[in-house]
C-alpha positions as CSV (number, residue, x, y, z in Angstrom):
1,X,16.5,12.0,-34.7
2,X,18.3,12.9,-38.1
3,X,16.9,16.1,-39.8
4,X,17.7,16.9,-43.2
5,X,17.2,19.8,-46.0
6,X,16.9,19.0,-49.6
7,X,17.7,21.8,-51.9
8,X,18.3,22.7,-55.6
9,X,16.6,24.0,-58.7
10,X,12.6,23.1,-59.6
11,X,12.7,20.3,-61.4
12,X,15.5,19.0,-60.4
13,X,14.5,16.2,-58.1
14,X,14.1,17.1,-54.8
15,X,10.5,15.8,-54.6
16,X,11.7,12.2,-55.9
17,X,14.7,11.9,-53.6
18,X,12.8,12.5,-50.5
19,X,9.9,10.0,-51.9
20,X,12.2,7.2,-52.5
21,X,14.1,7.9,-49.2
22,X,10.2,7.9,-47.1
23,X,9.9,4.8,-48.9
24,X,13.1,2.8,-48.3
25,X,13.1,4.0,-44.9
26,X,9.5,2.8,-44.5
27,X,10.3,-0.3,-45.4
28,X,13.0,-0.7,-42.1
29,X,9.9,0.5,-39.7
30,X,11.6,4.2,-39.2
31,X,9.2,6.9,-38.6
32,X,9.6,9.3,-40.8
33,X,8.7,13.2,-41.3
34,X,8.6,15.3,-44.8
35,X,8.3,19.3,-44.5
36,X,7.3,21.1,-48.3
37,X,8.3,24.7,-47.6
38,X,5.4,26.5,-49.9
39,X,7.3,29.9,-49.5
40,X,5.1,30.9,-52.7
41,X,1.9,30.2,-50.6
42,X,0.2,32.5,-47.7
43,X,-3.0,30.7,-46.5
44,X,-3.4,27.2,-47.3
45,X,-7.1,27.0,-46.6
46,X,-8.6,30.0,-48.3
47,X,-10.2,32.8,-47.0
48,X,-14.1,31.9,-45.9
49,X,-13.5,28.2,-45.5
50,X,-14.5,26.9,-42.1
51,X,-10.2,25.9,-41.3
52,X,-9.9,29.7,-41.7
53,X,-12.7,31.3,-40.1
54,X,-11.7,29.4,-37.0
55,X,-8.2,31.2,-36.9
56,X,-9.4,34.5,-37.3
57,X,-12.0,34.4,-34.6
58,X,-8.9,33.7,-32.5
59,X,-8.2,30.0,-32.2
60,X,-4.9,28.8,-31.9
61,X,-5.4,26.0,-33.7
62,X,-7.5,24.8,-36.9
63,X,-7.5,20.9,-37.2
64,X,-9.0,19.8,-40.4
65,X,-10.1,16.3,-40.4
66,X,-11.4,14.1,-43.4
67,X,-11.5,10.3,-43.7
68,X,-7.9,10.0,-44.3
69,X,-5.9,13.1,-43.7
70,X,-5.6,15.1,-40.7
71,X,-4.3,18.9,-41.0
72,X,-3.6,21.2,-38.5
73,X,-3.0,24.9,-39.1
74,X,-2.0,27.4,-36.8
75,X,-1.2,31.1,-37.5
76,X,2.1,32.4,-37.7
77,X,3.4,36.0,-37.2
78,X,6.5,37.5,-38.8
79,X,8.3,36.7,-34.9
80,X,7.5,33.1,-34.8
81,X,10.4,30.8,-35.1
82,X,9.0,28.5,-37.7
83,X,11.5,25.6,-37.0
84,X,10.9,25.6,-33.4
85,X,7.3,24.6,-34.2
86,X,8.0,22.8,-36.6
87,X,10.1,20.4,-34.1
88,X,6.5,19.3,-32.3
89,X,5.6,17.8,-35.3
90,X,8.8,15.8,-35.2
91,X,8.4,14.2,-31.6
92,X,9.0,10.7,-32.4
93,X,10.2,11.0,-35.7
94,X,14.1,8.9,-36.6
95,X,14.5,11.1,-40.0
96,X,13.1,14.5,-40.8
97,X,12.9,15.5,-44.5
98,X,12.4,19.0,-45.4
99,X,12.4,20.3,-48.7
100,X,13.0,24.1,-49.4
101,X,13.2,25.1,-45.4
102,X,16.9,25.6,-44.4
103,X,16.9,26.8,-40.6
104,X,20.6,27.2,-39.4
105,X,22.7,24.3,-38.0
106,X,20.4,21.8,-40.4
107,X,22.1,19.9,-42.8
108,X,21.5,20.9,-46.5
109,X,21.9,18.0,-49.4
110,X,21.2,19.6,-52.9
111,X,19.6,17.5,-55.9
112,X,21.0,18.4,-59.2
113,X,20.1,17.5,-62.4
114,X,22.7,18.4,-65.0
115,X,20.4,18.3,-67.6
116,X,18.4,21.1,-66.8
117,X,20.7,23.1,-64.7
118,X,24.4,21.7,-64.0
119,X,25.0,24.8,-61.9
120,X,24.4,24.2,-57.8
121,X,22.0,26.2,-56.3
122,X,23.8,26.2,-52.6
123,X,27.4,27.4,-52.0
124,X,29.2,24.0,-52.1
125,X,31.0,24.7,-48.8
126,X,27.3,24.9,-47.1
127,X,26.6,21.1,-48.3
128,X,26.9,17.9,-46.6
129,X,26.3,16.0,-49.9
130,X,25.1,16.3,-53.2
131,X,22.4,14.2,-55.3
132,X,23.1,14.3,-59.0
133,X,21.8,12.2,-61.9
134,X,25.2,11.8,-63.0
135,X,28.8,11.5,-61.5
136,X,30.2,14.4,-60.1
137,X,33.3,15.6,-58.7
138,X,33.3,17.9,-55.6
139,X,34.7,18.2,-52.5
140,X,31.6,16.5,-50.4
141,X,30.0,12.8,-50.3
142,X,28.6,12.8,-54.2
143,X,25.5,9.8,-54.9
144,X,23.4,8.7,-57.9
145,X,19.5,9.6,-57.4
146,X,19.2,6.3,-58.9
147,X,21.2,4.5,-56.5
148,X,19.3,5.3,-52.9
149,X,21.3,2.6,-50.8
150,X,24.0,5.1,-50.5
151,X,22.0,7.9,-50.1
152,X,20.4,5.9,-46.7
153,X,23.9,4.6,-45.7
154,X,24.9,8.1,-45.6
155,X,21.6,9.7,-44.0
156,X,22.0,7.1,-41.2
157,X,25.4,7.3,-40.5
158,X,25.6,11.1,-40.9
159,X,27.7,12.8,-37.4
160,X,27.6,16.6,-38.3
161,X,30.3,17.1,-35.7
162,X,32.8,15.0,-38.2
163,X,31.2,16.1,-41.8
């Protein structure tokens, strides 16, 4: 299993990256996994909805289920390790795809779109690549959001020990 972070300013692609990755990797049968990082956000279902209730009476698990979507929700304290339960959600997966999480030892690829910002948001020696919607130069594996065969290649044959 490959797990990666995407990083960089709002706006600048992040959520369009990981969208054409899912679907490229999709189409070669992988299983895949996205994680959005709502750091913004406390409770996703809101106080008095049924999901909700359930947790505070003590369960250790919500599971909301509709026709097509399946949540689960389960509470978290401040001395949780987030990433470690994140992981059971992975079982299975052959890429993980977080955006916005960066737990240590996971490899971080920033988007970057030098319109809006050309400035990275990550220290460029904390990178494994950068995403750009133009050419850049720097001193990690550089790729073209409009060019996701690369991007792929990379993903795929990325050995953290060697990068």
């Amino acid at each position: 299993m490959k797990i990666f972070t995407i990083a960089g300013w709002s706006g600048s692609g992040k959520t369009l990256l990981i969208t054409r990755l899912i679907e490229k990797f999709k189409a070669q049968n992988r299983k895949l996994v996205a994680v959005k990082h709502a750091a913004e956000i406390d409770l996703v279902q809101p106080v008095g909805k049924d999901s909700r209730r359930f947790l505070e009476a003590g369960a250790d698990e919500s599971l909301l289920v509709t026709r097509s979507e399946l949540a689960c929700f389960r509470p978290l304290t401040d001395r949780d390790d987030r990433f470690s339960l994140l992981k059971i959600a992975f079982c299975g997966a052959d890429i993980v795809l977080m955006e916005g999480f960066f737990p240590e030892g996971v490899p971080t690829i920033e988007v970057v779109n030098t319109r809006l910002n050309p400035i990275l948001r990550m220290p460029v020696a904390s990178l494994a690549a950068i995403v750009s919607d133009s050419p850049l130069q720097q001193p990690v594996p550089c790729f073209l959001i409009n060019n996701i065969d690369p991007i792929v290649d990379f993903l795929e044959e990325y050995d953290e020990k060697h990068h």
